[in-house]
C-alpha positions as CSV (number, residue, x, y, z in Angstrom):
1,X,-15.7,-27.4,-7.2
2,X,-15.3,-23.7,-8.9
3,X,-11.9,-22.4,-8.4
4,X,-12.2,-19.8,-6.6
5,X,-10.3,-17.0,-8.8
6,X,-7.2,-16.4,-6.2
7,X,-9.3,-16.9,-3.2
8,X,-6.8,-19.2,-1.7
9,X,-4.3,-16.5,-2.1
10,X,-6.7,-14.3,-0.8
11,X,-7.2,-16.8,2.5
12,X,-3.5,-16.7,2.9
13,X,-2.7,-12.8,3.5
14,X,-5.9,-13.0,6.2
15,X,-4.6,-16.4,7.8
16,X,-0.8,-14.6,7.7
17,X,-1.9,-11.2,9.2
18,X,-4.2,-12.8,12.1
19,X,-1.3,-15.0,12.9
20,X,0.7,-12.4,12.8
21,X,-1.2,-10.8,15.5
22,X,-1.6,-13.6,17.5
23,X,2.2,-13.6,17.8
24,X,2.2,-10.2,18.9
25,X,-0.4,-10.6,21.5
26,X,-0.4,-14.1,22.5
27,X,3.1,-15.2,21.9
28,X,4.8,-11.9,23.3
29,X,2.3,-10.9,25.9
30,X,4.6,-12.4,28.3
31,X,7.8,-10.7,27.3
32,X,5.7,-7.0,27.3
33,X,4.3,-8.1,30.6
34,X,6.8,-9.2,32.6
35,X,8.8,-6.0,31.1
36,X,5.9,-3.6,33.1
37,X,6.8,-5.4,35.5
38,X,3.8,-8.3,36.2
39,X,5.0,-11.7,38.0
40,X,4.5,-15.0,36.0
41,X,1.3,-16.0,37.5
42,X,-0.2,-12.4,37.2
43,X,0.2,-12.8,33.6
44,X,-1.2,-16.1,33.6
45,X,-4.6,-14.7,35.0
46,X,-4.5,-12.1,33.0
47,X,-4.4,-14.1,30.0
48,X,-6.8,-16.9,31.2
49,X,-9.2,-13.9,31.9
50,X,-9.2,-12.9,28.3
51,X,-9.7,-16.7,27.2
52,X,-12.6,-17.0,29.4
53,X,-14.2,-14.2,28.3
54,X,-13.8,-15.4,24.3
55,X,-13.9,-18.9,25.2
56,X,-17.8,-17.6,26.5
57,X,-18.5,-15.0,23.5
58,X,-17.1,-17.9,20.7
59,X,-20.4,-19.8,20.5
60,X,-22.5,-16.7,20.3
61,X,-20.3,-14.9,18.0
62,X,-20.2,-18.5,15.8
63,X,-24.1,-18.7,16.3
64,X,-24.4,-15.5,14.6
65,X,-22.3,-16.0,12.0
66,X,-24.4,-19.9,11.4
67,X,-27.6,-18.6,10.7
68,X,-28.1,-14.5,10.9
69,X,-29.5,-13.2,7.8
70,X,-27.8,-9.8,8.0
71,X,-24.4,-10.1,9.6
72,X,-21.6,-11.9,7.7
73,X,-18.5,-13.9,8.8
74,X,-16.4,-10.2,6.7
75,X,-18.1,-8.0,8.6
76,X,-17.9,-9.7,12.2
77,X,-13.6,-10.0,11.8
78,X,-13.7,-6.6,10.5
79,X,-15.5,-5.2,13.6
80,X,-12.9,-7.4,15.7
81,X,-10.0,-6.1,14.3
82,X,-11.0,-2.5,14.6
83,X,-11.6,-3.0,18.2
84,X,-8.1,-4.9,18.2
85,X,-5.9,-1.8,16.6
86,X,-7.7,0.8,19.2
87,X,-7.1,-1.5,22.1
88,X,-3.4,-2.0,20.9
89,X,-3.2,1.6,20.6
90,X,-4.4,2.8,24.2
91,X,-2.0,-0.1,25.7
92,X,1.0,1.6,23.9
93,X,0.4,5.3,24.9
94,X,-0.8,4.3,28.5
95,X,1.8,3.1,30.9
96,X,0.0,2.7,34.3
97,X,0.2,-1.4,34.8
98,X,-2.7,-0.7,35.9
99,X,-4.5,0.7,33.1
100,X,-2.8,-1.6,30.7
101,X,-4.0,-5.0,32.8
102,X,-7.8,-4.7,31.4
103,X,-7.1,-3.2,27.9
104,X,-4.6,-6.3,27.4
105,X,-7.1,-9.1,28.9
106,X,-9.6,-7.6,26.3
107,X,-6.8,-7.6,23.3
108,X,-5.8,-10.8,24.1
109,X,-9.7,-11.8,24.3
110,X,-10.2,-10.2,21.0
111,X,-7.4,-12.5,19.5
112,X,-9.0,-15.5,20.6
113,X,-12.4,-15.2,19.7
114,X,-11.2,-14.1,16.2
115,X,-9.8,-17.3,15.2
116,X,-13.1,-19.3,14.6
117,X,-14.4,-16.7,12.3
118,X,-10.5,-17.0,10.3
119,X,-11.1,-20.6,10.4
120,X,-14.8,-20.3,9.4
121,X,-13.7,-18.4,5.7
122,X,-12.4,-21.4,4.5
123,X,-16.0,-23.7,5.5
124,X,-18.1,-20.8,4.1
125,X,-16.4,-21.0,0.4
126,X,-16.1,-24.9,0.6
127,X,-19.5,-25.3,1.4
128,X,-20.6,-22.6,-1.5
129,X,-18.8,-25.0,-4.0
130,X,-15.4,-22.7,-4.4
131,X,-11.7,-24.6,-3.8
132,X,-10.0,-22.9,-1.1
133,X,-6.8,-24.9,0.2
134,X,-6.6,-24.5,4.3
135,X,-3.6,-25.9,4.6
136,X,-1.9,-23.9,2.9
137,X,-3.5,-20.9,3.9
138,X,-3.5,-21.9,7.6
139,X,0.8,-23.1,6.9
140,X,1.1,-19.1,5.5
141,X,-0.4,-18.4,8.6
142,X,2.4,-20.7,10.6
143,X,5.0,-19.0,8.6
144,X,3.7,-15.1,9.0
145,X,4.4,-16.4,13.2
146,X,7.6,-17.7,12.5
147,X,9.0,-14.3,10.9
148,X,7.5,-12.3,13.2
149,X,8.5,-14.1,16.3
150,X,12.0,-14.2,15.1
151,X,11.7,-10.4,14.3
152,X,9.9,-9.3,17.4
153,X,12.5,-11.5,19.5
154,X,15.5,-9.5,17.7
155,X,13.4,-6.0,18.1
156,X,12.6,-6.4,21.6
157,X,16.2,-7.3,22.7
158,X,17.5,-4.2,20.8
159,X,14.6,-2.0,21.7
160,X,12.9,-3.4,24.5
161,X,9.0,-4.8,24.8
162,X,7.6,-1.5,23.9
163,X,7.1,-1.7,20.2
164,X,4.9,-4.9,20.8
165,X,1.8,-3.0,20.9
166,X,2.5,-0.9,18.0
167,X,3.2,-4.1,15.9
168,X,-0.2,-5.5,16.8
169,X,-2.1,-2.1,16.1
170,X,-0.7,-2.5,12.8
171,X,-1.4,-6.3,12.2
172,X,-5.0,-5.7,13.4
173,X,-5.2,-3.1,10.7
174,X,-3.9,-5.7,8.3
175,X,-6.6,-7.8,8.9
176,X,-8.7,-5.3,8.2
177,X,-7.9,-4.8,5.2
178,X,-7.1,-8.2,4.2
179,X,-11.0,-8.9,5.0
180,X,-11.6,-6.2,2.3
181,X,-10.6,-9.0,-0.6
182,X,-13.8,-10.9,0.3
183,X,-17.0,-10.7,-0.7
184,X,-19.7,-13.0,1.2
185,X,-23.4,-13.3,1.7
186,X,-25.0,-13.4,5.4
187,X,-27.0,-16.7,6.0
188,X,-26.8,-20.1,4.7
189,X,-27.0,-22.0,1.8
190,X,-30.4,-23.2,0.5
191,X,-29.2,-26.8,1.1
192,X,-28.5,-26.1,4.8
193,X,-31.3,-23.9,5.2
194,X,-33.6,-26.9,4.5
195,X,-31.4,-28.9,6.8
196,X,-32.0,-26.5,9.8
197,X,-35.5,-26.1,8.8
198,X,-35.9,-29.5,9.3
199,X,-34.8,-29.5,13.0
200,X,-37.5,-28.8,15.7
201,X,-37.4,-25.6,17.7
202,X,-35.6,-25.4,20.9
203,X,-35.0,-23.7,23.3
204,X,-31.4,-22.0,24.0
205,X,-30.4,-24.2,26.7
206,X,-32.2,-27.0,25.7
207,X,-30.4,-26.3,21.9
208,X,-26.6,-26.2,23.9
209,X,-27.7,-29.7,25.5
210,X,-29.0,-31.6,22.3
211,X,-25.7,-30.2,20.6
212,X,-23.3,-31.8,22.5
213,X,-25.6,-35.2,22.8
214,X,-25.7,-35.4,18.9
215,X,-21.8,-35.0,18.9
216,X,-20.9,-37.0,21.8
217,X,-17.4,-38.3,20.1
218,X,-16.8,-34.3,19.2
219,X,-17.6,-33.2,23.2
220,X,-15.1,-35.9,24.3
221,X,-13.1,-34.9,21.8
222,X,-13.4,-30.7,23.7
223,X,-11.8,-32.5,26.6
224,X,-8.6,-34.0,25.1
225,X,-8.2,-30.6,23.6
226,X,-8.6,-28.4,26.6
227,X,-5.3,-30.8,28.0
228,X,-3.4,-30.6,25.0
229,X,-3.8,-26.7,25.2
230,X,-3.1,-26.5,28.7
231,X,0.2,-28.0,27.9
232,X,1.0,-26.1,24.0
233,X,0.1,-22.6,26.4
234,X,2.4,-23.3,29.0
235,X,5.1,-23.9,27.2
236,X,4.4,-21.0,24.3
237,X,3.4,-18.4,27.7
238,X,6.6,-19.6,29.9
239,X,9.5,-19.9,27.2
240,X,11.0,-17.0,27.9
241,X,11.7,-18.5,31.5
242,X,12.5,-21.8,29.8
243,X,15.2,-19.7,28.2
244,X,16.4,-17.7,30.6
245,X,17.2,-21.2,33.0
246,X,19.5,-21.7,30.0
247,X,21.3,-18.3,29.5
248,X,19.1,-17.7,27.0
249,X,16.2,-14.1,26.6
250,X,14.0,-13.0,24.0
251,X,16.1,-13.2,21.2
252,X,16.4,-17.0,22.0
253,X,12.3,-17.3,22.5
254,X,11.8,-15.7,19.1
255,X,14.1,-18.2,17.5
256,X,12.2,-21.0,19.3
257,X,8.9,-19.7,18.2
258,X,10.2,-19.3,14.7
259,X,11.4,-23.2,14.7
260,X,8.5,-24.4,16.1
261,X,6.5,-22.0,13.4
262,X,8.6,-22.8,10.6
263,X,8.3,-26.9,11.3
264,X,4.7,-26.4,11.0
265,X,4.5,-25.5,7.1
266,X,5.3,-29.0,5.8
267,X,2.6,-31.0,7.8
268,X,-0.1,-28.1,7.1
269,X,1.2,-28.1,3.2
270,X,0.7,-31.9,3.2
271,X,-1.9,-31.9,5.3
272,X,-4.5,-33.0,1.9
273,X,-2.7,-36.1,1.1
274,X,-2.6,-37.2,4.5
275,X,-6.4,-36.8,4.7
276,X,-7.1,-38.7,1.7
277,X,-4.9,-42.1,3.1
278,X,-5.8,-41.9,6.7
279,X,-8.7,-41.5,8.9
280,X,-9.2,-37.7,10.3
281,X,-9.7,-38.7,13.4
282,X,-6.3,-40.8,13.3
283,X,-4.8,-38.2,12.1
284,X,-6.1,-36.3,15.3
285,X,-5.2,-39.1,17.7
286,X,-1.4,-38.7,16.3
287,X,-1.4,-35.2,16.7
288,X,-1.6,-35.8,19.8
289,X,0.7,-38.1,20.3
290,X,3.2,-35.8,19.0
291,X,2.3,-33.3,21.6
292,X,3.2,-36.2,24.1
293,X,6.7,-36.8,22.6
294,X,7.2,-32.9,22.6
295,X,6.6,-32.5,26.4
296,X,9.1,-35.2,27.4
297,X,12.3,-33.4,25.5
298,X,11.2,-30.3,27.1
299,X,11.0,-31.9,30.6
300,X,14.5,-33.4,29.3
301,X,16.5,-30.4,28.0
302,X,19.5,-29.2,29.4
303,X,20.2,-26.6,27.4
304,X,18.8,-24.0,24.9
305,X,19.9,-26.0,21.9
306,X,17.7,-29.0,23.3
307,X,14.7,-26.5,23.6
308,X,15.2,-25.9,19.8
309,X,15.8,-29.4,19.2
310,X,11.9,-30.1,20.9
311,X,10.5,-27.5,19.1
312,X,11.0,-29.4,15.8
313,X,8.3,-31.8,17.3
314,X,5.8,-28.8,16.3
315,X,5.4,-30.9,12.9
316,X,4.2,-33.9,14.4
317,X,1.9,-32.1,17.3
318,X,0.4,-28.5,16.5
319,X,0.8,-28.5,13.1
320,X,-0.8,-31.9,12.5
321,X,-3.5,-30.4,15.4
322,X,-4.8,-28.0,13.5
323,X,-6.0,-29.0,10.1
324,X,-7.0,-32.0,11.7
325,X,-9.3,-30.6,14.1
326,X,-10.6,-28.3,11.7
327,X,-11.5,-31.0,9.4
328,X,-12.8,-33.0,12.0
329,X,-15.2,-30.6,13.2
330,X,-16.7,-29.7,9.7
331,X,-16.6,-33.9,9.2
332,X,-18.8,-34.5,12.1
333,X,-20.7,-31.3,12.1
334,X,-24.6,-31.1,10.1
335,X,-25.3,-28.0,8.4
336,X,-26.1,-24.7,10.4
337,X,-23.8,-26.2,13.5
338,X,-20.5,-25.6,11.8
339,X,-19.4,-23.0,12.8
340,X,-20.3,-23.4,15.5
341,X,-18.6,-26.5,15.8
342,X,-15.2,-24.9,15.1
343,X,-16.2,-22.5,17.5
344,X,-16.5,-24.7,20.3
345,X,-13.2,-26.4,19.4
346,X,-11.3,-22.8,19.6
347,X,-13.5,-22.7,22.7
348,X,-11.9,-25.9,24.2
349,X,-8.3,-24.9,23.1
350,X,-8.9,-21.3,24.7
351,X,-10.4,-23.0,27.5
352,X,-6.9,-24.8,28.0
353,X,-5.1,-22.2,27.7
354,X,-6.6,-20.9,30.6
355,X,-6.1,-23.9,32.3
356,X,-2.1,-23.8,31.2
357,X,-1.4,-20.4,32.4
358,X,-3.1,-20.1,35.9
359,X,-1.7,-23.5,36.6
360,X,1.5,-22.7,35.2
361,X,2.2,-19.5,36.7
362,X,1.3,-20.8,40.1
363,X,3.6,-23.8,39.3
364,X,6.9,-22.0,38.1
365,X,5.9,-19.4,41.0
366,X,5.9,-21.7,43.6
367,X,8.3,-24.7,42.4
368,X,10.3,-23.7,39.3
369,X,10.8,-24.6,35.5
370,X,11.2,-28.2,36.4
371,X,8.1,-28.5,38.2
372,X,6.3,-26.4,35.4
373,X,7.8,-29.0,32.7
374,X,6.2,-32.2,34.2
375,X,2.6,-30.1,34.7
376,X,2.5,-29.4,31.2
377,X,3.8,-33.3,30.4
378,X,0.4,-34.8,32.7
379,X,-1.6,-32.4,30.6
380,X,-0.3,-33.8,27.3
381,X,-0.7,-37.3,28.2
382,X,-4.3,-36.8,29.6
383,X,-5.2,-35.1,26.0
384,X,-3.9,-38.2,24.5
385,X,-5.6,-40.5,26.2
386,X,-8.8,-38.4,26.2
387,X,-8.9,-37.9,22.0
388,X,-7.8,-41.6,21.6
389,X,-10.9,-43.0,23.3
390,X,-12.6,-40.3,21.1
391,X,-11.1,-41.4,17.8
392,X,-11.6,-45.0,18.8
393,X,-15.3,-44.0,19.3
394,X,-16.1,-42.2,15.9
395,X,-14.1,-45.0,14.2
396,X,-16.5,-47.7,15.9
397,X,-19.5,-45.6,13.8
């Protein structure tokens, strides 16, 4: 493989600065929310609006980005992030709750369906012949969330939730620019070209159909994944409640999101060697086993230290989740269906956040933190049951 000249280092700064807005708008949208004075389960819908509408737009946008001959994967993020930064700016100067609910579902929309096409850099460059390292790129990424949810946590208590739009207007521009340090080609590859050509012409529908019966490991795969979600969004959405059952506010939630962020660098930095002595789809069956063991501490805590304590378990869950899926996906997928493949995993895990935060709002609404705690703990077991069977399956192959 060619090396790439700095385009790992290149990956990194876009992997840090979409991460950093994810943070801002995902990890936060709770504390800005509840703030402007939104209940638990209002911002639950709100947020499993905007994942429903990316979760629809991510195969589309990734079908694009597979085969057009004019757009590329550069100039699609750039276009996202631009919409990003004005959205963040009109939900900062406006503050009617009622003006802010829609621009906010369509930000946190935005964020969603940008994080195939992050993913997607590193596929494009591998499968040009270039070394790009996504683990570390994707553990810069972990760390960018880490600083920023510590420093949002610490900026918010001093300041209050105002400046969280502001920060993601900026991070969106980031990304922005960061996209600037790539240059790519629309299309595919001549190998894959003569792959697709190969294929007989479908229709749309009948296309979406014989997808998901060529992959059928992958679709049952989709399903573990939308449970795991459900579960990693309840807990990231809810925290600050989680907290404040303890004593604890947004200061506290920002350290627990930096913990969990920071435990994720190692397993993403290692991520390589683990691939070459175990199976992928082990490595995915164990990822979710760690999100198992993660939800029974938090059920378990009794304090904020224990919270902390749980979030360590990011290592062994999320952080093992990611490269693996990633990997998995571009293992299983042909040429001219992966990115569309990764789409339709970010599709699953948006899909479950939706899941996570209309079920969990109603939930802690109605019952509490507890009753919250053992939802998110029959997700997580579900999504390791599901992607077992599943890596039991493509190992049979």
């Amino acid at each position: 493989m060619k090396a790439g000249e700095g385009l790992t280092g290149r990956y990194c700064l876009l992997q840090g600065s979409y991460y950093g807005v994810n943070c801002a708008v995902i990890g936060y949208a709770s504390v800005f929310l509840l703030e402007r004075g939104m209940s638990p389960a209002g911002i639950g819908a709100l947020i499993a609006a905007g994942n429903v509408l990316s979760a629809v737009l991510q195969p589309m946008t990734a079908g694009i980005a597979d085969r057009s001959g004019r757009v590329t994967l550069k100039q699609m993020i750039r276009l996202a992030a631009a919409a990003g930064a004005i959205l963040s700016l009109l939900v900062g100067v406006f503050g009617s709750l009622k003006l802010i609910v829609p621009l906010y579902m369509a930000l946190a929309m935005i964020a969603n369906l940008e994080m195939p096409l992050v993913n997607a850099v590193s596929v494009y460059f591998s499968n040009r012949g270039c070394r790009i390292n996504f683990g570390l790129a994707r553990g810069i990424g972990s760390l960018t969330y880490a600083a920023f949810s510590y420093g949002l946590g610490l900026l918010a208590g001093m300041f209050g939730a105002d400046l969280i739009p502001w920060a993601s207007m900026a991070l969106y521009a980031a990304v922005f620019a960061c996209c600037g340090l790539f240059s790519m080609k629309p299309g595919t590859t001549e190998a894959e070209e003569r792959e697709v050509s190969a294929r007989p012409p479908a229709r749309s529908r009948q296309r979406e159909r014989s997808f998901f019966f060529r992959y059928r490991t992958f679709t049952l795969t989709l399903a573990g994944v939308v449970m795991l979600f459900a579960f990693h969004n309840i807990t990231c959405t809810y925290m600050i409640r989680m907290m404040e059952r303890f004593g604890g506010g947004s200061a506290e939630m920002g350290l627990a999101l930096a913990v969990a962020a920071v435990c994720e660098l190692p397993t993403m930095l290692l991520f390589s060697r683990l691939a070459r002595r175990f199976r992928v789809s082990t490595l995915l069956a164990a990822s979710a086993a760690g999100f198992v063991v993660k939800s029974l501490l938090l059920l378990a805590a009794w304090d904020v230290n224990m919270i902390l304590a749980a979030q360590i378990f990011q290592a062994f869950s999320f952080a093992l989740f990611i490269p693996a899926s990633v990997a998995f996906t571009d293992q299983v997928m042909k040429a001219g269906d992966k990115i569309k493949g990764q789409a339709y995993m970010t599709a699953a895990s948006t899909l479950g956040s939706v899941a996570g935060n209309l079920s969990g709002g109603i939930v802690l609404d109605a019952s509490g933190v507890n009753a919250m705690l053992v939802l998110a703990c029959a997700f997580a077991l579900g999504g390791l049951l599901t992607v077992g069977a599943a890596a039991a399956g493509e190992r049979r192959k």
